[in-house]
C-alpha positions in Angstrom: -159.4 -108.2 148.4 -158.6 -109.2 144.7 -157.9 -112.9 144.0 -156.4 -113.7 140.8 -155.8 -117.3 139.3 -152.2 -117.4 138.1 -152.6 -120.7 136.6 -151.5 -119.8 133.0 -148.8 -118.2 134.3 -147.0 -121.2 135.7 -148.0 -124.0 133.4 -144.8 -124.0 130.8 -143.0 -124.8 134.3 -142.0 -128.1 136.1 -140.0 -128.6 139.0 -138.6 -131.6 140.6 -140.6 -132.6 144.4 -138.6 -133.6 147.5 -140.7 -134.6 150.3 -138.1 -134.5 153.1 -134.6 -133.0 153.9 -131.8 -135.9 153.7 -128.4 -136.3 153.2 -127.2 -139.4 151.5 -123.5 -140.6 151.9 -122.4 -142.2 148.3 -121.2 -145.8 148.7 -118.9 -147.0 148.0 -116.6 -143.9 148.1 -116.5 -142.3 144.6 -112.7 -140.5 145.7 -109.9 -142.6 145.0 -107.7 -141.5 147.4 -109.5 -142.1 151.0 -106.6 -142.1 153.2 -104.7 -138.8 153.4 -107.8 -136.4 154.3 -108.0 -132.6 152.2 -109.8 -129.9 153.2 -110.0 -126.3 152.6 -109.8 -126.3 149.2 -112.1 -124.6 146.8 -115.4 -126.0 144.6 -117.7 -124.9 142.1 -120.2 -125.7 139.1 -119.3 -125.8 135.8 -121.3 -127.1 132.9 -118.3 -128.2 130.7 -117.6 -131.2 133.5 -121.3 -131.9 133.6 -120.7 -131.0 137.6 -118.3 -129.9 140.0 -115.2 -128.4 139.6 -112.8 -128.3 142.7 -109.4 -126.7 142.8 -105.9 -127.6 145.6 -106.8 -127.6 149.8 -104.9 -129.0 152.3 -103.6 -132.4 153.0 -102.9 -134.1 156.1 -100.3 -136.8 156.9 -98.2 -135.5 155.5 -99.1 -131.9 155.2 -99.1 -130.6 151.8 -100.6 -128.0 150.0 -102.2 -129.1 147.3 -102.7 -128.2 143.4 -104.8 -131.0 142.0 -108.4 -129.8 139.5 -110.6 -132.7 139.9 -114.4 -132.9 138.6 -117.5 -135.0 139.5 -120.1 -135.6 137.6 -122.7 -137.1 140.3 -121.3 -140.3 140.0 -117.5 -140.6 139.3 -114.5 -137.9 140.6 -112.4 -137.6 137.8 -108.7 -135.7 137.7 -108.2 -133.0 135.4 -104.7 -132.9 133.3 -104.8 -128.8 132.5 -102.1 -127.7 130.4 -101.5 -124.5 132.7 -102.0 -124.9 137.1 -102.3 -122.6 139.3 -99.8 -122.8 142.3 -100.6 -125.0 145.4 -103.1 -123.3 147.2 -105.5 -123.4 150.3 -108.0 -121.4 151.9 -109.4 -119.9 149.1 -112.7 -120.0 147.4 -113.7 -120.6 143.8 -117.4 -119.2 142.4 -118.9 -120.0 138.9 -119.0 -116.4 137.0 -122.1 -117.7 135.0 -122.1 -114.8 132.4 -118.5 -115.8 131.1 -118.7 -119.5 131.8 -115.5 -119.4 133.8 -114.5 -120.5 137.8 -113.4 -117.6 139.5 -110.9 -117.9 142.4 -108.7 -115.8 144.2 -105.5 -115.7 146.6 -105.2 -118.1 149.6 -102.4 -119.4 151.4 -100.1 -120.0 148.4 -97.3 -121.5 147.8 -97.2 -122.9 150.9 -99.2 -123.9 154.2 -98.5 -120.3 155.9 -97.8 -118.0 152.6 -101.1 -116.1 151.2 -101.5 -114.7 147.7 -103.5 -112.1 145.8 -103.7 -113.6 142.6 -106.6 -114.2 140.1 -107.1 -117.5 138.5 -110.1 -118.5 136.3 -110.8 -121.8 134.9 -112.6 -121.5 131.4 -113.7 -125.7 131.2 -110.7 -126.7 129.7 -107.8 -124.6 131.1 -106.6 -122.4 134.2 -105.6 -119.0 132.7 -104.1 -116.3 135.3 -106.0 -112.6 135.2 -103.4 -109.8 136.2 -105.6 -107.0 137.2 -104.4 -103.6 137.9 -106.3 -103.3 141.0 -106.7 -106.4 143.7 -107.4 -107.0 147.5 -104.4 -107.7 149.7 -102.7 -111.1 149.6 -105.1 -113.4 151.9 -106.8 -116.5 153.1 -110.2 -117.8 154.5 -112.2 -114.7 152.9 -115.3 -116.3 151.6 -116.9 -115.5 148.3 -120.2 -115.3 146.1 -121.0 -114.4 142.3 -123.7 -112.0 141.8 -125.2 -113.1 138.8 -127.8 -109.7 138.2 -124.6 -107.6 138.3 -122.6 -109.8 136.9 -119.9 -109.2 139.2 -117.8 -111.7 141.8 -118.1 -110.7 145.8 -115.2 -110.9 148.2 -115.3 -110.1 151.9 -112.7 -111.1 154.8 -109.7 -112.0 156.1 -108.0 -114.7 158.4 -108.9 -114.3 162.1 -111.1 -110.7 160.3 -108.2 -108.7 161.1 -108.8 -105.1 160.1 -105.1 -104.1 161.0 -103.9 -102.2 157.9 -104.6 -103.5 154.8 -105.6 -106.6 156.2 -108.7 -106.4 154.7 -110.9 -108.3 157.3 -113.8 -105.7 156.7 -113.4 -105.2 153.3 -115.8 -105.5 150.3 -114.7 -106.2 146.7 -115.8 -107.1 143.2 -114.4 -108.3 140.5 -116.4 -107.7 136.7 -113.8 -110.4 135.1 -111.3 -107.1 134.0 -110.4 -105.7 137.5 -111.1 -105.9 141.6 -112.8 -102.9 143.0 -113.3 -102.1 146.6 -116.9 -101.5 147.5 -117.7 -98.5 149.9 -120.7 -99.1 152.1 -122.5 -96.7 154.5 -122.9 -99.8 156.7 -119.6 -101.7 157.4 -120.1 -105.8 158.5 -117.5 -106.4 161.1 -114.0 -107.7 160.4 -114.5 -111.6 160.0 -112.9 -114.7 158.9 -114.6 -118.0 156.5 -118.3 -116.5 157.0 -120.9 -118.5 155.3 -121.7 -116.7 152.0 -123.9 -117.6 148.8 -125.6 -115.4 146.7 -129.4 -115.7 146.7 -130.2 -115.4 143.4 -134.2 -115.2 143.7 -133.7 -112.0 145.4 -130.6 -110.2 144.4 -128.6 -110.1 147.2 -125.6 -112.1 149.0 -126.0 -113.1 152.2 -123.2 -113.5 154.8 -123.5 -115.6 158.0 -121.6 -115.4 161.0 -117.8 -115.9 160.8 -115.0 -115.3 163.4 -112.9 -112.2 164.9 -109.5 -113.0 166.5 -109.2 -109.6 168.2 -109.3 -110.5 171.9 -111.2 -112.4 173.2 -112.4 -114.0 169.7 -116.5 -113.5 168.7 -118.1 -116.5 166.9 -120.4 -114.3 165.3 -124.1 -115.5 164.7 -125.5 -112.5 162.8 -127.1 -112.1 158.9 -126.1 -109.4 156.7 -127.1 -108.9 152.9 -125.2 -107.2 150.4 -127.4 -105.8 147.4 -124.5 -104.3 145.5 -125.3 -100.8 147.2 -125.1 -101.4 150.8 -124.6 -104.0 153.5 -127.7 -104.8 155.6 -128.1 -106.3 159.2 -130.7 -109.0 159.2 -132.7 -109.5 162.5 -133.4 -113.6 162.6 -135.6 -115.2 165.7 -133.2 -118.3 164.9 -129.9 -119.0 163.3 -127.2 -121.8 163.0 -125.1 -122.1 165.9 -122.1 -121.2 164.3 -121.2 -119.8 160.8 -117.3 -120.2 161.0 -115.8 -122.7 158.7 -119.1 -123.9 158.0 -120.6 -125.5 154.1 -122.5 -123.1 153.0 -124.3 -122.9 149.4 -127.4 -121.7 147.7 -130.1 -124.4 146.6 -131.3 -122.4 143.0 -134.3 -124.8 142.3 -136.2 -124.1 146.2 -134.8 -120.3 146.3 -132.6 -120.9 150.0 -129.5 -120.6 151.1 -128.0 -123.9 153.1 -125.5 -124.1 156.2 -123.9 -127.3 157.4 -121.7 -128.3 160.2 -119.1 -126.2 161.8 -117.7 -126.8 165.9 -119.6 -125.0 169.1 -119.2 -124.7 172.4 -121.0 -128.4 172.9 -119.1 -129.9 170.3 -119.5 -130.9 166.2 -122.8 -129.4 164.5 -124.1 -132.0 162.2 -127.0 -129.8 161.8 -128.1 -128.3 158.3 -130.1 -125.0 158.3 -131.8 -122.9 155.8 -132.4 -119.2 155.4 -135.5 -118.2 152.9 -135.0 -114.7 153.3 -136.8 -114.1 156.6 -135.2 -116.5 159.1 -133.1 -120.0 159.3 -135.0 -123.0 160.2 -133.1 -126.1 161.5 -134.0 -128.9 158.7 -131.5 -132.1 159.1 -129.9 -133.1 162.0 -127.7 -136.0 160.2 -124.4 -135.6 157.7 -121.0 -136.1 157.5 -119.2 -136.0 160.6 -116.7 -133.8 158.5 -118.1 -130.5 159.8 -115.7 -128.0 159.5 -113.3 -126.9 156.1 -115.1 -129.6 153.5 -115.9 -128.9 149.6 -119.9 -128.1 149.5 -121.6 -126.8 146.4 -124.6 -127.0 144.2 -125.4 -128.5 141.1 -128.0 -127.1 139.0 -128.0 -129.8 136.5 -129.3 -131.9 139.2 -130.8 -130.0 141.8 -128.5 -131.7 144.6 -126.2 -130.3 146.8 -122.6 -131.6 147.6 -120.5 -131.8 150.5 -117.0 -133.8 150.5 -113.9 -134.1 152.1 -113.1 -131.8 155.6 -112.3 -132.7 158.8 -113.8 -133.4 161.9 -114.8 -135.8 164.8 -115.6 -139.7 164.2 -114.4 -142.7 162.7 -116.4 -142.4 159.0 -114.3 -142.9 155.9 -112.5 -139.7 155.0 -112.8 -137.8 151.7 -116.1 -139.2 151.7 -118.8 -137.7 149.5 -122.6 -137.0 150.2 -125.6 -135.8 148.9 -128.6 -133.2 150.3 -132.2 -133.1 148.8 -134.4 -130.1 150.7 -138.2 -130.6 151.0 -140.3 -127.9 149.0 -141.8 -126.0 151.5 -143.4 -123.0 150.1 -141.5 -119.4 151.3 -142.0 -115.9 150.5 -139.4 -112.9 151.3 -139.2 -109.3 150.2 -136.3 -108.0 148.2 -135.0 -104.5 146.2 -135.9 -101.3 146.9 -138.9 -99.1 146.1 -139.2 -95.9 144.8 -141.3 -92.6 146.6 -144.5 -91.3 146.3 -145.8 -88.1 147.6 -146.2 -90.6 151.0 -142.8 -91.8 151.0 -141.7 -95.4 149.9 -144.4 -98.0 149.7 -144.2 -101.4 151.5 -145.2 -104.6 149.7 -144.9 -107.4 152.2 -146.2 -111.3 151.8 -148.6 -112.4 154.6 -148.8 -115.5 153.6 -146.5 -118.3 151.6 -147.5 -119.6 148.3 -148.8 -122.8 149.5 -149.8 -125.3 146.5 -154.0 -125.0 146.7 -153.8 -122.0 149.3 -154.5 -118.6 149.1 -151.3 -116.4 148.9 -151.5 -113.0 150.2 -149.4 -109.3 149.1 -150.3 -106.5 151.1 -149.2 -103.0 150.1 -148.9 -100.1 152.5 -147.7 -96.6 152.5 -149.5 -95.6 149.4 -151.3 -92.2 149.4 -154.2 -92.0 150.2 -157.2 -92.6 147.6 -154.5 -93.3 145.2 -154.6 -96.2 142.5 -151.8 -98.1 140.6 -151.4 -102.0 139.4 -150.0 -105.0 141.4 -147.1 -107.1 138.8 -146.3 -110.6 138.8 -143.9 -112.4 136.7 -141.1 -115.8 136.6 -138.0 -113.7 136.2 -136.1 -111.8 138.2 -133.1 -111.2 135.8 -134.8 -110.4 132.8 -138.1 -109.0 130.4 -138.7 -108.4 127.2 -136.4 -105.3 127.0 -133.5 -106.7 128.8 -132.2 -107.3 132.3 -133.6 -106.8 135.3 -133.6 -104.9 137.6 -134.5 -102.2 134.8 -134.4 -98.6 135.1 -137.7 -96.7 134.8 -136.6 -93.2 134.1 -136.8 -93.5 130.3 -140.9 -94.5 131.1 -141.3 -91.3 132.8 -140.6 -93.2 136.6 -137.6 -91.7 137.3 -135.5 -92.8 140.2 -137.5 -96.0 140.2 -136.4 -99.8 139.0 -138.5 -102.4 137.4 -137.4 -105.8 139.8 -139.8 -108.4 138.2 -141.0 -109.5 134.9 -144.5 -107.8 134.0 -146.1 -111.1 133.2 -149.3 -110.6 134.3 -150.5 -107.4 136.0 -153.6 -106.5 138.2 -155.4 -102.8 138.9 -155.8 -102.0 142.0 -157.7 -99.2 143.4 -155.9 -97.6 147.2 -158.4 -95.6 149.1 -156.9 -95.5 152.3 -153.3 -96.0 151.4 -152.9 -99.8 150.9 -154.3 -102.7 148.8 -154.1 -106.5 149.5 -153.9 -108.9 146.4 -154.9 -112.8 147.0 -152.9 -115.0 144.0 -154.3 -118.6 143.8 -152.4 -121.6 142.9 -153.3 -125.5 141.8 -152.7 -128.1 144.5 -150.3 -129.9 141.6 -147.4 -131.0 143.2 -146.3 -130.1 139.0 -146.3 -126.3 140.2 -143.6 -126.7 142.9 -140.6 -124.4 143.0 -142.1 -122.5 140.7 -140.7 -118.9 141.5 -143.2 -116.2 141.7 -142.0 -112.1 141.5 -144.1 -109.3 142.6 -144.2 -105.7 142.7 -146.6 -103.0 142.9 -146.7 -99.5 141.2 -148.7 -96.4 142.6 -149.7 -94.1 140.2 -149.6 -89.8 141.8 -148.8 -86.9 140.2 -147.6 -85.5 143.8 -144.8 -88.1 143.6 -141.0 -86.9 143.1 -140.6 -87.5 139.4 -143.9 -86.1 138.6 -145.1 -89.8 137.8 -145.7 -92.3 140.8 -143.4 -94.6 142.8 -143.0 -98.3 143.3 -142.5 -100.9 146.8 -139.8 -103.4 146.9 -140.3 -106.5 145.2 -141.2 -109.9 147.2 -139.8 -113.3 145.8 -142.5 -115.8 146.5 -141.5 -119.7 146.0 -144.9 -122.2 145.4 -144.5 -125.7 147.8 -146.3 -127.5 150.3 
């Protein structure tokens, strides 16, 4: 076993601690208008408003579809006066395209409550500004969306009830690079569904999809995971998961590296339940929120580290377009991510066996290296970029060809493999100034035997330091 101290490697880094999960309603109400309730409109971060950004939904009593940009800033919702408005619009989604500053949102039911739309609208902090693309998906509603911020490109999957009929598009993957949409093909095809829970996880690279609903008789409330790491879509066993993912909230906490569900109707009635998936499995974390469950506004704000959740409907007598706040406990996690590269003994595994618990040993274990074979363990803060560029990096112009660079080679470790594997032990302070701290690993096998002549590499494992 080989223990290294990564102390220096994690001391320019502070994160924020949270002891416990909560949600927090804001009183007294921050919306002005608490009496005609909205829901399915769209939300995002964007620095220009300090916050949030959210775009039209759906109001009740009287129905009307709505076209109204408001922001909040934490404290105070403020309405926008934009020059240029998109049309009314609801069951859409909006994400924040982070390499071109601008909200990204699509389609919808638009003009009206039962007409959809395949339009492209981006808000640029001042301004909404229609993108004509030569290529989009069909016009539709209650797809759900996520930005992939390594690729730089915006993820679209779904329909309404994940009808597949035609161009309905229910099973259907798309980008869009901010020029034009492009349909992804996938070997492995996520079945037609309607308002999954999506966010990208940006720690490892991928966005993950949860659950969602298929109208073709006799309707599946699906409660399956799938990942999407710009190649292919992946099934993702789980020992637990939220009991529904249809018309759920669903965002992705940046500072403590999860994804977070809330709400959404079962068989027994409203969820109030909030869940968290690290990569391996969702754990059950909060059990109180709004009683707004189903078709609210939830997002993230990095400027704060808080999560949102306003408006939607539901059971209950608390105050509609009501606004509340989620803080998530820093529990340490550790998940794999990206794929490896071959060596003469196939693709090696690098797998965490532990979680980087503040003051606790955390453990890597590498298999499927050949045999009496020798290479070096990598650690690093970054996932996105190193000294030449972006990650993840292509290695062909270092002689690794057919391999990717996933982490940043911070600080790197020899390791010897005589029987095919190596386990590395990284040691971390019990500071509670270390936590959230992201840790990246990846290991590299040095053999001549391998494919390019070179060596190979394992997958990379996103490890997140807390209690």
């Amino acid at each position: 076993m080989n223990q290294t101290p990564l102390f220096t490697l994690c001391a320019a880094t502070l994160a924020a601690a949270t002891s416990a999960q909560t949600w927090v309603e804001l009183t007294p109400n921050p919306f002005p208008n608490t009496t005609q309730v909205r829901r399915q409109g769209a939300i995002a971060f964007h620095p220009v408003q300090g916050g949030l950004v959210t775009y039209g939904g759906l109001q009740s009593t009287p129905t009307a579809v709505l076209d109204d940009t408001w922001s909040f800033d934490g404290v105070t919702w403020t309405q926008l006066t934009p020059v240029t408005t998109p049309p009314p619009r609801w069951g859409h989604r909006m994400v924040y395209d982070s390499r071109r500053a601008r909200i990204v949102t699509f389609g919808g039911r638009s003009p009206t409550t039962t007409a959809t739309a395949n339009d492209t609208w981006e808000w640029n902090g001042v301004d909404w500004q229609q993108v004509v693309t030569q290529n989009a998906p069909s016009p539709r509603a209650f797809y759900s969306m996520a930005y992939d911020s390594r690729r730089g490109v915006t993820v679209l999957y779904g329909t309404q009830s994940g009808s597949t009929i035609g161009t309905a598009g229910g099973d259907q993957t798309w980008e869009y690079d901010g020029t034009d949409w492009t349909q992804a093909i996938t070997a492995t095809t996520p079945p037609g569904l309607e308002s999954p829970a999506m966010a990208y996880d940006a720690a490892r690279g991928v966005t993950v999809m949860f659950g969602g609903w298929n109208g073709t008789a006799p309707g599946t409330d699906y409660r399956t995971t799938y990942e999407y790491d710009g190649v292919d879509w992946r099934l993702v066993p789980t020992a637990n998961a939220p009991q529904t993912g249809y018309r759920t909230g669903c965002t992705y906490d940046e500072a403590r590296g999860r994804v977070i569900v809330y709400g959404g109707y079962t068989a027994a009635g409203a969820q109030t339940i909030t869940w968290e998936y690290d990569g391996n499995d969702w754990t059950a974390v909060a059990s109180t929120g709004s009683p707004r469950i189903t078709e609210a506004y939830m997002a993230y704000n990095p400027l704060n580290h808080l999560t949102y959740y306003f408006g939607g409907s539901g059971p209950g007598t608390n105050p509609i377009n009501s606004t509340w706040l989620y803080s998530g406990a820093s529990t340490a996690i550790a998940a794999r991510f990206g794929r490896g590269c071959a060596t003469s003994a196939g693709v090696p595994t690098l797998s965490p066996t532990t979680t980087p618990v503040l003051g606790n040993p955390y453990q890597l274990d590498l298999v499927g290296a050949p045999v009496a074979s020798f290479g070096v363990f990598m650690h690093g803060l970054s996932n996105s970029s190193w000294a030449l560029g972006d990650l993840p990096a292509d290695l062909g112009p270092f002689g690794l060809g057919g391999c990717g660079l996933e982490v940043s080679p911070d600080a790197s470790v020899f390791l010897v493999f005589p029987n095919g594997s190596g386990t590395q032990s990284l040691s971390f302070p019990s500071s509670t100034a270390f936590l959230d701290i992201a840790i990246y690993s990846q290991a590299f096998v040095l053999d001549a035997a391998a494919p390019n002549g070179v060596g190979g590499a394992s997958n990379a494992v996103h490890g997140r330091l807390g209690l």
